[in-house]
Backbone of each chain as ProteinMPNN parsed JSONL, in Angstrom:
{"seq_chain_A": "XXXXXXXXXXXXXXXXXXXXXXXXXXXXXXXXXXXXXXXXXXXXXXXXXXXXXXXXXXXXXXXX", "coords_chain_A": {"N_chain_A": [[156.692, 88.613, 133.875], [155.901, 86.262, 135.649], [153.33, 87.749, 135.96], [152.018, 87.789, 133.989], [151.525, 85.483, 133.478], [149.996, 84.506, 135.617], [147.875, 86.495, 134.546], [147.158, 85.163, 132.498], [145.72, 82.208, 133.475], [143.749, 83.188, 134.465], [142.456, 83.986, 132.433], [141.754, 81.791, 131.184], [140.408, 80.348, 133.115], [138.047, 82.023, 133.727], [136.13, 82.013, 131.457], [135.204, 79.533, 131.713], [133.869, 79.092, 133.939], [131.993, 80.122, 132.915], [131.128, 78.745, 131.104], [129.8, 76.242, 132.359], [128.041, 76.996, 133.462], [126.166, 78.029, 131.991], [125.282, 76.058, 130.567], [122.843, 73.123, 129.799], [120.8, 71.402, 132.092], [120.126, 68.509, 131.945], [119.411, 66.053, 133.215], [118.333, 67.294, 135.639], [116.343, 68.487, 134.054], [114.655, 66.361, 132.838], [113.953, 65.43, 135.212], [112.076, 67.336, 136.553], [110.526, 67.469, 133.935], [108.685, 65.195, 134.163], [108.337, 64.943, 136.966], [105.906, 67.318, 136.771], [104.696, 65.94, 135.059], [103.769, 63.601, 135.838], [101.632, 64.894, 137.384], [99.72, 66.357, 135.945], [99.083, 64.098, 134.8], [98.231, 62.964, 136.601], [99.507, 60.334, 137.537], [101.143, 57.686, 139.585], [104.134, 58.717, 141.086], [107.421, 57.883, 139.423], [105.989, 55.559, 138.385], [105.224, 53.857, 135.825], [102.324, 54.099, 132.948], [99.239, 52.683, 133.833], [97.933, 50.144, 131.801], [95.551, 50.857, 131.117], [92.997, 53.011, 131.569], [90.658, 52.28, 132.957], [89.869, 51.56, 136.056], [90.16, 53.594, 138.457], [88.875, 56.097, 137.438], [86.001, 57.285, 136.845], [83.526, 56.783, 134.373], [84.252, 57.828, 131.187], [82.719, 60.646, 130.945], [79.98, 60.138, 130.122], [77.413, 61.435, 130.114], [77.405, 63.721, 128.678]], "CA_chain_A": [[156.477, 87.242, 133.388], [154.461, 85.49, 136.742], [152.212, 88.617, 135.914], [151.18, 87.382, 132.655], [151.04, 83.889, 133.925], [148.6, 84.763, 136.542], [146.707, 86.798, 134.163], [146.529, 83.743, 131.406], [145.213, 81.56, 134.192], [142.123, 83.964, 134.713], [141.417, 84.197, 131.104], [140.976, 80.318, 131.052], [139.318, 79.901, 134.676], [136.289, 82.835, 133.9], [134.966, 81.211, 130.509], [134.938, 78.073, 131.937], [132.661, 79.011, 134.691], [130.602, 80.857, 131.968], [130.399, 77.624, 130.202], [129.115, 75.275, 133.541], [126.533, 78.044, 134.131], [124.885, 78.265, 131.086], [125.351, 74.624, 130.374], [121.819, 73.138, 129.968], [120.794, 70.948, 133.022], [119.043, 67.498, 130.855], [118.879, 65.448, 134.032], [117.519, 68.021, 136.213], [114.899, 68.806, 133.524], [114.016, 64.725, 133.011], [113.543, 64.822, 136.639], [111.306, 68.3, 136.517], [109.677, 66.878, 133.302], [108.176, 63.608, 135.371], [106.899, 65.616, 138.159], [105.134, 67.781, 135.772], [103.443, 64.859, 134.19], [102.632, 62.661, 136.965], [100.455, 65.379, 138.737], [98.76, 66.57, 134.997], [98.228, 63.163, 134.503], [97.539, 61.692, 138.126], [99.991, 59.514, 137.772], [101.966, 57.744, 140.485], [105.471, 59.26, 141.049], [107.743, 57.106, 139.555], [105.494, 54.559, 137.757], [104.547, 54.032, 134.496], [100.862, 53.791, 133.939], [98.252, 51.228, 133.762], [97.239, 49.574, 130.311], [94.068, 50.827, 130.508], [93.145, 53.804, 132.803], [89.767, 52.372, 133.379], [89.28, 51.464, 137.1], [90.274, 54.377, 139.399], [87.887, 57.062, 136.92], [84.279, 57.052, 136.737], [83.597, 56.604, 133.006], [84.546, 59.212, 131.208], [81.493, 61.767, 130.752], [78.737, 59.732, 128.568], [76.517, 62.23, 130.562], [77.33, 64.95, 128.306]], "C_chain_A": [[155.46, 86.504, 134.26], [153.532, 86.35, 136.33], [151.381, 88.061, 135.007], [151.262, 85.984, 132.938], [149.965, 83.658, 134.933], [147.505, 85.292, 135.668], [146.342, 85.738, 133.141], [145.765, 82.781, 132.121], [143.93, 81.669, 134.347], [141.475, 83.908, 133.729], [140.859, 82.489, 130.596], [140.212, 80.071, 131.969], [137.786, 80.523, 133.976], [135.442, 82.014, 132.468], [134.512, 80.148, 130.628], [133.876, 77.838, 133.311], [131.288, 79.181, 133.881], [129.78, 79.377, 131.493], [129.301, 76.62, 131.426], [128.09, 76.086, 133.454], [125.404, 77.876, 133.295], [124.574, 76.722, 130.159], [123.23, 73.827, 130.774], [121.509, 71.797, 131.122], [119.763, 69.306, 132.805], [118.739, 66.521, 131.923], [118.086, 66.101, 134.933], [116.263, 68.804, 135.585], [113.925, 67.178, 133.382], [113.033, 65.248, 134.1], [111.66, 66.137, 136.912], [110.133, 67.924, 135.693], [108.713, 66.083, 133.93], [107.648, 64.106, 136.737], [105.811, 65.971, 137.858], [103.904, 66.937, 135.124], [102.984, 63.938, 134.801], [101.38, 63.655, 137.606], [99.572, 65.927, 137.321], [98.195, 65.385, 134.404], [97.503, 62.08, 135.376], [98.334, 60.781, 137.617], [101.113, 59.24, 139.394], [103.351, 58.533, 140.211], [106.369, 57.756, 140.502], [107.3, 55.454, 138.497], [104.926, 54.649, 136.33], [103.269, 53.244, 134.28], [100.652, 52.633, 133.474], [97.911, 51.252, 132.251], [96.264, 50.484, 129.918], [93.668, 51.923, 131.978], [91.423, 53.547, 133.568], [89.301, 52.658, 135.339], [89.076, 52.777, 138.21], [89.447, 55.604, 138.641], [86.744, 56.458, 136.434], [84.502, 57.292, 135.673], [83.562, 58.087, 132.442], [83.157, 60.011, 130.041], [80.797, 61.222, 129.55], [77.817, 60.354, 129.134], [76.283, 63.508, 129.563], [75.765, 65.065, 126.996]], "O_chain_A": [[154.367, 86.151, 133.817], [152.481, 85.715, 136.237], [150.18, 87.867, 135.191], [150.731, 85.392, 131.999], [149.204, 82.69, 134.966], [146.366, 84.842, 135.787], [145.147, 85.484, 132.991], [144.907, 82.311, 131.374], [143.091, 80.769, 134.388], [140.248, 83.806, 133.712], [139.902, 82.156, 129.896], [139.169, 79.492, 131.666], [136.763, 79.875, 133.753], [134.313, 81.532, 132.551], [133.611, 79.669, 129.94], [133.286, 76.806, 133.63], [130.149, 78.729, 134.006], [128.604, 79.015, 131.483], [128.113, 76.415, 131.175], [127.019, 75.489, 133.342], [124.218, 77.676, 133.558], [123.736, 76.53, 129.278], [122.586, 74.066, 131.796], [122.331, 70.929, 130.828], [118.784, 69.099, 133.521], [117.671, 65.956, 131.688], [117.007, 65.546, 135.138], [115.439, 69.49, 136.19], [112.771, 67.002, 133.774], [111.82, 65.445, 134.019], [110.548, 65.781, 137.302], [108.994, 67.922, 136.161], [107.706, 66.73, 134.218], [106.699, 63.667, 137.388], [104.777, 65.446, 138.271], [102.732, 67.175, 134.833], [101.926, 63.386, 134.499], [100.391, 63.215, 138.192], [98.385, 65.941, 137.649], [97.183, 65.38, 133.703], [96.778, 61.097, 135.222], [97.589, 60.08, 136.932], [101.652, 60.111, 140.077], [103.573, 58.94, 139.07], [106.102, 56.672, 141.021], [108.066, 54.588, 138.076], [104.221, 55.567, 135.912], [102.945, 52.227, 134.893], [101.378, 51.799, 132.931], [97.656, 52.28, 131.623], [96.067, 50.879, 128.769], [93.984, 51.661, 133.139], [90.968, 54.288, 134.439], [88.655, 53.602, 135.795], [87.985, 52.956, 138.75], [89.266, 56.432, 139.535], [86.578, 55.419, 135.795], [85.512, 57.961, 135.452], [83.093, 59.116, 132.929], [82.877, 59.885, 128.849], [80.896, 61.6, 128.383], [76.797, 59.843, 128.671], [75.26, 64.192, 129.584], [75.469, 66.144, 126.482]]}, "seq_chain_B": "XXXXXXXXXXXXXXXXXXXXXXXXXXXXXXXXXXXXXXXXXXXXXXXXXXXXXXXXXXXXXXXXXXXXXXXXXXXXXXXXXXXXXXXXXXXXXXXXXXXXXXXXXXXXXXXXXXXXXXXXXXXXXXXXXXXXXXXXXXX", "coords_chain_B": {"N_chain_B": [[150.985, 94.529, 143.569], [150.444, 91.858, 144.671], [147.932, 92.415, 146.51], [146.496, 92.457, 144.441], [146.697, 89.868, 142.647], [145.294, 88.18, 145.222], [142.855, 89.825, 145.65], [141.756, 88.523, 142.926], [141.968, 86.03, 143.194], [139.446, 85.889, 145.222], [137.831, 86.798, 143.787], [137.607, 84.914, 141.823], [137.172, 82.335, 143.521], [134.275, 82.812, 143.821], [132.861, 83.173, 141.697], [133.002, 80.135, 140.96], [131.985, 78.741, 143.15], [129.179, 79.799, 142.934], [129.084, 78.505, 140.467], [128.662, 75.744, 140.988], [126.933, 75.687, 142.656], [124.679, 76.112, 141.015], [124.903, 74.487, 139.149], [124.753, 71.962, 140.029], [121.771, 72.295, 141.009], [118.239, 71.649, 141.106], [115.471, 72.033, 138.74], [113.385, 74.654, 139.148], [110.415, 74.158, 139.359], [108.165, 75.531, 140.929], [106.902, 77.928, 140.811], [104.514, 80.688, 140.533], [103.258, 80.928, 138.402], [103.813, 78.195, 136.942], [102.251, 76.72, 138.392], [99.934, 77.826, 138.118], [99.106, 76.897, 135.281], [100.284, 74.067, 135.331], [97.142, 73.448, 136.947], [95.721, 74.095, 134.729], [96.023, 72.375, 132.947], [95.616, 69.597, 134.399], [93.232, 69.831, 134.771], [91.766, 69.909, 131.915], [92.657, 67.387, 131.182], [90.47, 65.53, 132.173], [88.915, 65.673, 129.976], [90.305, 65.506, 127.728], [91.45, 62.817, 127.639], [90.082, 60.552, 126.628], [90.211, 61.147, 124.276], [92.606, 60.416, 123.869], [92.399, 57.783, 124.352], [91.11, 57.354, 121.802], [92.216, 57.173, 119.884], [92.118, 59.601, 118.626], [93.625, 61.893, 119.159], [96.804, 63.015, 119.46], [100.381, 62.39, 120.955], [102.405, 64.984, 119.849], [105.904, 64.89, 117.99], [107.094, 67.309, 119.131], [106.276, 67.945, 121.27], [103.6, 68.819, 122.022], [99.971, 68.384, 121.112], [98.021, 67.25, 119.002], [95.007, 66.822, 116.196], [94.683, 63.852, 115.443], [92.918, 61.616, 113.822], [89.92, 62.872, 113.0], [87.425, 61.79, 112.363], [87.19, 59.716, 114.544], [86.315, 61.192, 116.66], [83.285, 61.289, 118.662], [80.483, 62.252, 117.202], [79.14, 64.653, 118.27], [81.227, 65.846, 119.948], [82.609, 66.635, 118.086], [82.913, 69.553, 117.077], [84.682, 70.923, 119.307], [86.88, 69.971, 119.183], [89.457, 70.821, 118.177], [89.324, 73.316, 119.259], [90.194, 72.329, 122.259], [92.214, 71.004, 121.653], [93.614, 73.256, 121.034], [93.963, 75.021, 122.907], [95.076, 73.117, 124.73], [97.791, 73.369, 124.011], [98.341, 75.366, 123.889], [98.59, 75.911, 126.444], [100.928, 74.378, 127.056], [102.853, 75.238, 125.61], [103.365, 77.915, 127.288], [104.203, 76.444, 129.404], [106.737, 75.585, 129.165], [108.093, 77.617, 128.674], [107.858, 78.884, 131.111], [108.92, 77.592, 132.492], [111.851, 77.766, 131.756], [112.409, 80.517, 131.898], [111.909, 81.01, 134.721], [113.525, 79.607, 135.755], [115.995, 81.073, 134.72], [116.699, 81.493, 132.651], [115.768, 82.113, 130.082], [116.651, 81.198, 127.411], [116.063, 78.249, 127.09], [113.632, 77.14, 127.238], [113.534, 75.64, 124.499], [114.989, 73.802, 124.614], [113.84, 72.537, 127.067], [111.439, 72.092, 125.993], [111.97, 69.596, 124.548], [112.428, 68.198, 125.631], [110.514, 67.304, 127.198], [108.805, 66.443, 125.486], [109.705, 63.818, 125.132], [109.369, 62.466, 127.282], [106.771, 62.593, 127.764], [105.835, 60.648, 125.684], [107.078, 58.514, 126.862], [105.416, 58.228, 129.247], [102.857, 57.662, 128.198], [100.14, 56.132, 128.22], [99.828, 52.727, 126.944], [98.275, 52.046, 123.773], [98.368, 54.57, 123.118], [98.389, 57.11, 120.744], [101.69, 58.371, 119.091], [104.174, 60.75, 117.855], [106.525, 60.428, 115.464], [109.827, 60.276, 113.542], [108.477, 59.244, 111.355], [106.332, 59.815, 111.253], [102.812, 58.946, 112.808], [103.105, 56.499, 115.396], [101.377, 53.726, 117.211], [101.304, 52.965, 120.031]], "CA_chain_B": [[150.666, 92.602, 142.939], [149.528, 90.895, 146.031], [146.699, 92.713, 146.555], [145.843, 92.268, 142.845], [146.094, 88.288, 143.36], [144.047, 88.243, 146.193], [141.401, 90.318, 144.729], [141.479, 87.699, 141.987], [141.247, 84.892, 143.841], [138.416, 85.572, 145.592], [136.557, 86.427, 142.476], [137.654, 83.318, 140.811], [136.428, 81.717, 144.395], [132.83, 83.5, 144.181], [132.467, 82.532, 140.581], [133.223, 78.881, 141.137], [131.266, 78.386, 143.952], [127.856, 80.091, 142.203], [128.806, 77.775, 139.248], [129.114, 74.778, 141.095], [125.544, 75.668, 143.21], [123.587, 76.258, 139.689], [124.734, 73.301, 138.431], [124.027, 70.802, 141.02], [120.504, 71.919, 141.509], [116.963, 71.144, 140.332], [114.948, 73.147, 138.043], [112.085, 75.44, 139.755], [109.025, 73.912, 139.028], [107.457, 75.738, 141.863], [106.644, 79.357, 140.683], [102.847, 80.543, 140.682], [103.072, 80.767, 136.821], [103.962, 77.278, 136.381], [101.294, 76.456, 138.947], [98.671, 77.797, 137.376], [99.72, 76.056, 134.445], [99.661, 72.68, 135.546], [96.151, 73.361, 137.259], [94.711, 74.348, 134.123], [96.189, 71.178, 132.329], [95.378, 68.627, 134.752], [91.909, 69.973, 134.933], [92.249, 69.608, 131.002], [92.715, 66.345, 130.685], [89.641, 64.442, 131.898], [88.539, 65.897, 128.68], [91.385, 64.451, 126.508], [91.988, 61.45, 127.855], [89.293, 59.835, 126.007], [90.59, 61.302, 122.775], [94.472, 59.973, 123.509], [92.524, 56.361, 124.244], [90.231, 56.62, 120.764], [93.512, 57.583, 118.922], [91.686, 60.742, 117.597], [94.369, 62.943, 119.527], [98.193, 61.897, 119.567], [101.603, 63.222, 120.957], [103.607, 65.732, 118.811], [107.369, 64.759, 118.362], [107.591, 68.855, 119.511], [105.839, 68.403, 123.268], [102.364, 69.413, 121.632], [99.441, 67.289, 121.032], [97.409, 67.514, 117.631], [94.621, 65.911, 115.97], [95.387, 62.318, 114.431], [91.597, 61.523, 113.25], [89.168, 63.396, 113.634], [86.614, 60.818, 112.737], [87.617, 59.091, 116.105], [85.852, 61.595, 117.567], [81.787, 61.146, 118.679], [80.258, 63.486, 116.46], [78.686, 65.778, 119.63], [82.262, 66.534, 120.398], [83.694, 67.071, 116.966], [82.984, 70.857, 117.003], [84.739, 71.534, 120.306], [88.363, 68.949, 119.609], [90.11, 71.936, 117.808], [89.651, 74.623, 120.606], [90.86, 71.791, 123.21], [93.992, 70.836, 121.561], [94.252, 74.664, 120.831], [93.609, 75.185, 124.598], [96.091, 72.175, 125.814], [99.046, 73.447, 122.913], [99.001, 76.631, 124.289], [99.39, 76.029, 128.273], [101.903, 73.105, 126.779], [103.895, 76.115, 125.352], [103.515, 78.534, 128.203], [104.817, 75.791, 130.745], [107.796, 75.493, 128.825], [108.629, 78.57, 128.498], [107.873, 79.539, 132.108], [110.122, 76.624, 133.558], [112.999, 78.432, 131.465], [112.091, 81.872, 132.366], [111.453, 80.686, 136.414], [115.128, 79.444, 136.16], [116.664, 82.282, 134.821], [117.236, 80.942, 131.188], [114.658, 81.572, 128.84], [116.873, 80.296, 125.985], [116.197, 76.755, 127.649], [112.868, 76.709, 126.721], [113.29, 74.318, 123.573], [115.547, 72.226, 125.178], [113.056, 72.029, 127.754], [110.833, 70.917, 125.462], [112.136, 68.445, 123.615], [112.858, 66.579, 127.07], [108.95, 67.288, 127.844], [108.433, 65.312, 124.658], [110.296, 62.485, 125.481], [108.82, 62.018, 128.692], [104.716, 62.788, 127.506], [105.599, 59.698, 125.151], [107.453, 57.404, 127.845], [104.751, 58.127, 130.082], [101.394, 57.689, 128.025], [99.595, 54.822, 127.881], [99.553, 51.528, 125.597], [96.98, 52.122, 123.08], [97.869, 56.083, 122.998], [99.328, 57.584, 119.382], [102.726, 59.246, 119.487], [104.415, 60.839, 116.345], [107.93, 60.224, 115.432], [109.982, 60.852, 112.181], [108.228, 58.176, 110.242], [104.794, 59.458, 111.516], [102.033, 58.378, 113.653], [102.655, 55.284, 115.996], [100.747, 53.524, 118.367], [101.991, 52.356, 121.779]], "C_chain_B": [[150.032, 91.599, 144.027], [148.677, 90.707, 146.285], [145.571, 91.964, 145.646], [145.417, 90.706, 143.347], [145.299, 88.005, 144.442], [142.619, 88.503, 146.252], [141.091, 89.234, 143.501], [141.05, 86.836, 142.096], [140.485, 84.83, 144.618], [137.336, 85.865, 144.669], [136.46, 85.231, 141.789], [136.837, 82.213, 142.27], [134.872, 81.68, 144.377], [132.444, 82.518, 142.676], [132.255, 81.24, 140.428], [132.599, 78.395, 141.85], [129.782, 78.825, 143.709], [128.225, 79.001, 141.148], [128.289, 76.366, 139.742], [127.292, 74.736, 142.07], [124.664, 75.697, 142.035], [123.715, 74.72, 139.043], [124.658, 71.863, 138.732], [122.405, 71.151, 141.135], [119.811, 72.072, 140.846], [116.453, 72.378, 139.445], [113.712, 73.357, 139.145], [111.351, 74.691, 139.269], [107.552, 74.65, 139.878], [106.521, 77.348, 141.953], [104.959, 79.087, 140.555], [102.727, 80.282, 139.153], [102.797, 79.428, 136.733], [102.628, 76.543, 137.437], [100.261, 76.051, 138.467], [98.358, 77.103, 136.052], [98.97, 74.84, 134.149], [98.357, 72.343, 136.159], [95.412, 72.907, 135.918], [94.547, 73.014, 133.096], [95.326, 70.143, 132.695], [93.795, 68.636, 135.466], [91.091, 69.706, 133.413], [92.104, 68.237, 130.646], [92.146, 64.981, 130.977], [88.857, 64.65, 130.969], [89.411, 65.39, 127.571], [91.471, 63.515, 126.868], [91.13, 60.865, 126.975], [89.51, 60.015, 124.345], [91.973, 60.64, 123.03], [93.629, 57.935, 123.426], [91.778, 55.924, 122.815], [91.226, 56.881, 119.594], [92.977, 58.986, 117.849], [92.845, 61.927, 118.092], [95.689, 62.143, 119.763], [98.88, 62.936, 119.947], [102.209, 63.728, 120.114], [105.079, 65.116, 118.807], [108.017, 66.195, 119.028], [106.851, 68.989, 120.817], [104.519, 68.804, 122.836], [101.494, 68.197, 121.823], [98.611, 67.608, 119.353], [96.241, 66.096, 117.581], [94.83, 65.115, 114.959], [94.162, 62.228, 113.571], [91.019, 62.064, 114.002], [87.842, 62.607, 113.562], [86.527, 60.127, 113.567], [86.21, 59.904, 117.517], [84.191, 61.641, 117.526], [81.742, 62.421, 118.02], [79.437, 65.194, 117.624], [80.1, 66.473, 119.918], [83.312, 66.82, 119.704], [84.245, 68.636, 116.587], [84.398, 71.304, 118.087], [86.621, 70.955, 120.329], [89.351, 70.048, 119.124], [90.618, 73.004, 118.929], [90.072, 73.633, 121.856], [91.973, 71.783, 122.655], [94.522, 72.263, 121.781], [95.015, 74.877, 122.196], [95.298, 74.893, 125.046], [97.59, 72.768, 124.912], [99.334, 74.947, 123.233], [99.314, 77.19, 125.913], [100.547, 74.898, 127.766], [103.312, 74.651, 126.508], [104.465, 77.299, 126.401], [104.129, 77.903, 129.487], [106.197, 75.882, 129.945], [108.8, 76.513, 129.269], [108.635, 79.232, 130.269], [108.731, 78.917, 132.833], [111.541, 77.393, 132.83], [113.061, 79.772, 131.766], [112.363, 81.776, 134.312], [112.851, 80.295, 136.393], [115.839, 80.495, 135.267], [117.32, 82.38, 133.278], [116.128, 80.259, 130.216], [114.857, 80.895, 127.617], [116.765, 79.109, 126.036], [114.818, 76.196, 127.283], [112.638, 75.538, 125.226], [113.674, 73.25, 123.495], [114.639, 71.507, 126.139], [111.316, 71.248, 126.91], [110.382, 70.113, 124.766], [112.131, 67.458, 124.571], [111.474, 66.425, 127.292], [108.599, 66.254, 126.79], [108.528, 63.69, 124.542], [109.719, 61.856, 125.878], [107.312, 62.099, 128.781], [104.808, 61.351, 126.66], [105.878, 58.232, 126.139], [106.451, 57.065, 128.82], [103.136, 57.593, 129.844], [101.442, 56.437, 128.223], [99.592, 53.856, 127.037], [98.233, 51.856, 124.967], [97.215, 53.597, 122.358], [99.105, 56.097, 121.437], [101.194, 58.485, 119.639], [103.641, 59.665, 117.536], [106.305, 60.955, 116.29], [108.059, 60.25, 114.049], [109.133, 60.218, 111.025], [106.517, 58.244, 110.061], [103.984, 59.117, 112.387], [102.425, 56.993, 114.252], [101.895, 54.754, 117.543], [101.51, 52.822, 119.545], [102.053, 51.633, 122.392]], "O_chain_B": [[149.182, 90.719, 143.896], [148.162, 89.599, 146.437], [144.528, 91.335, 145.822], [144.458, 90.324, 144.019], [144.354, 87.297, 144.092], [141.639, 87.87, 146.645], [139.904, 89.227, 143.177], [140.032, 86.449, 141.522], [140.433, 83.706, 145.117], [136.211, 85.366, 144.69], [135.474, 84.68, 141.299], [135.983, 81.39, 141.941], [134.243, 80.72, 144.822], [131.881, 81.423, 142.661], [131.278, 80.971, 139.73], [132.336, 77.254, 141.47], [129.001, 78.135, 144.364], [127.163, 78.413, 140.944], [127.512, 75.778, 138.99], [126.609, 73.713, 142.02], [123.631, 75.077, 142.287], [122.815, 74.017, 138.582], [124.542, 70.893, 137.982], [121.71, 70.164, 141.378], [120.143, 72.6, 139.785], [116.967, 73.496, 139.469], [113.207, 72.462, 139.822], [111.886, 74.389, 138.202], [106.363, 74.451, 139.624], [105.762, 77.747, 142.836], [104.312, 78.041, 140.498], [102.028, 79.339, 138.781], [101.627, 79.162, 136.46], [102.067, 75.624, 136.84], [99.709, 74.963, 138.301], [97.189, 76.765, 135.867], [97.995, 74.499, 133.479], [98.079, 71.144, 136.119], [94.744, 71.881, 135.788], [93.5, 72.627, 132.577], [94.479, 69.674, 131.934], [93.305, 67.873, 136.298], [89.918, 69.338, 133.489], [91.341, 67.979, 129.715], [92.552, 63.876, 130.616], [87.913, 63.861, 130.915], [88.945, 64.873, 126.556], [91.744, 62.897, 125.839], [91.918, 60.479, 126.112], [89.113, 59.277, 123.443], [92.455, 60.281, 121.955], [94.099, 57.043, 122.72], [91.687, 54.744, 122.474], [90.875, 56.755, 118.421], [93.345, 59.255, 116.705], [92.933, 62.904, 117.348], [95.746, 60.973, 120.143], [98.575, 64.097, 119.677], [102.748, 62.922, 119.356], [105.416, 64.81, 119.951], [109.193, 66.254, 119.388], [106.817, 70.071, 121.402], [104.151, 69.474, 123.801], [101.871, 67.195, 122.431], [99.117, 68.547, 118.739], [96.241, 65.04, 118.213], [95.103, 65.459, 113.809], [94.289, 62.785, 112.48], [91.148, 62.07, 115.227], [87.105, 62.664, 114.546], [85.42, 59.594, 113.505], [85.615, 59.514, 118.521], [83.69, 61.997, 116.46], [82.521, 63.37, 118.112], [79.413, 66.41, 117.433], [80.083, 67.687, 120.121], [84.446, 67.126, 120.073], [85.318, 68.98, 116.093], [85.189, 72.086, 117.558], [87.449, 71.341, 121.154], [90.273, 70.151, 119.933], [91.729, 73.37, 119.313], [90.401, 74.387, 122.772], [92.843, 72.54, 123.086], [95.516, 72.541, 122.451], [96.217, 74.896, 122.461], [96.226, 75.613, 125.417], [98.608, 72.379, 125.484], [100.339, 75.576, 122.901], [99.868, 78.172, 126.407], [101.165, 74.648, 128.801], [104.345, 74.86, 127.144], [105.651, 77.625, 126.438], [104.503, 78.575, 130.448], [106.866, 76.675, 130.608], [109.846, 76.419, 129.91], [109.496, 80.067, 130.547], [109.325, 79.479, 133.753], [112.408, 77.572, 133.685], [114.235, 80.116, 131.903], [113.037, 82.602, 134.927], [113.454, 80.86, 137.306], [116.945, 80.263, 135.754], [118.198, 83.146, 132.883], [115.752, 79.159, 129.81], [114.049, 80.288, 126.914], [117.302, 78.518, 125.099], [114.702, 74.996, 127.035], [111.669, 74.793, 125.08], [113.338, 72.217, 122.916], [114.54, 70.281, 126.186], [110.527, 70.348, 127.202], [109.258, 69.798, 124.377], [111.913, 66.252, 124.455], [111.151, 65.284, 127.621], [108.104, 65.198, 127.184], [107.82, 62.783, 124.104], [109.337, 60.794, 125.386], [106.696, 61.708, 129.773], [103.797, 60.681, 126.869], [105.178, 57.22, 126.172], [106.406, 55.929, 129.293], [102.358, 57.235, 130.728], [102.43, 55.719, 128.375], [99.197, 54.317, 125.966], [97.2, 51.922, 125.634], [96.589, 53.932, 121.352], [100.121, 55.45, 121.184], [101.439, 59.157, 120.64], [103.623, 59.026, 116.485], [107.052, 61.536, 117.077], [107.097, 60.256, 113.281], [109.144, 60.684, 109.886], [105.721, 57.558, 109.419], [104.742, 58.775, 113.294], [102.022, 56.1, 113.508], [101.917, 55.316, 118.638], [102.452, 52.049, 119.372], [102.653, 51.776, 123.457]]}, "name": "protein", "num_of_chains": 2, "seq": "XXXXXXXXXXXXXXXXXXXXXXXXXXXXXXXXXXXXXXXXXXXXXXXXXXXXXXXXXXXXXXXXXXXXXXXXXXXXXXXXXXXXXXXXXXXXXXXXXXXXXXXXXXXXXXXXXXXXXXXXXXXXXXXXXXXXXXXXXXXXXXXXXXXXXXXXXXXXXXXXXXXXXXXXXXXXXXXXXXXXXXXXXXXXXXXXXXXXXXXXXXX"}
């Protein structure tokens, strides 16, 4: 009887790690996201941008 | 039986303590893949930017980018707006997929990026297009 009460215990504990594990991580991708896109877009960390991205880029390529 | 329990509970210990480290911490962003990646992007996009501010190029609701008008675009650089988006829509898909791959869970890739979508619209600029169920809006 404890035997099979110990082993029912296990069969609820292990799927329930399974589940945390493979559980998808939506704040720790946000956070990954937003790194990602401040440094492909030069943005500050953190900030959301400027109106108007004129001042800090030289105009953008009427040389071509 | 003793044994047995013992042996059990330190597997149920091991298991619990890997679950509990995976799911406190960050995603990789740091692999060479995803590197190269974001080089090739953010080398990329002093060539788009000027299409996200003339509204000829807009955000996907799917993490992509596409073109909105193509009349937007100076006619010198109408040939060439196709093979950029192409370009930027296919390191857009390869980052995805490499941040779910680099953590150990390639099936994460579409969750990863739907959140990328989110966060390319939260982040653009006023003025820039973004597409949502209803369609094209501006920002």
């Amino acid at each position: 009887m404890k035997k099979i009460g110990i082993i029912g215990v296990f069969v609820l504990l292990i799927p329930a790690c399974v589940t945390i594990n493979i559980y998808f991580p939506a704040a720790a991708a946000e956070k990954a996201a937003d790194k990602i896109i401040d440094e492909v877009w030069q943005l500050k960390p953190g900030e959301e941008p400027p109106a108007r991205p004129a001042e800090s880029k030289p105009a953008d390529a009427p040389a071509n | 039986m003793k044994k047995l329990f013992t042996v059990l509970s330190l597997l149920a210990a091991t298991l619990f303590s890997s679950s509990w480290v995976s799911a406190a911490a960050d995603l990789d962003v740091n692999t060479p893949a995803i590197a190269a990646i974001k080089n090739s992007m953010q080398a990329r996009h002093n060539q788009l930017s000027p299409h996200y501010n003339s509204g000829a190029v807009g955000l996907t609701a799917d993490g992509l980018v596409a073109v909105r008008d193509a009349t937007a675009v100076p006619l010198k650089d109408r040939g060439g707006i196709n093979s950029l988006v192409a370009a930027e829509n296919g390191d857009r898909t390869a980052l995805y997929k490499e941040i779910a791959v680099g953590n150990g869970h390639p099936e994460w890739a579409g969750e990863i990026r739907s959140t990328f979508a989110g966060r390319w619209v939260d982040k653009a600029q006023s003025g820039w297009y973004y597409q949502n169920a209803g369609g094209w809006v501006k920002k």
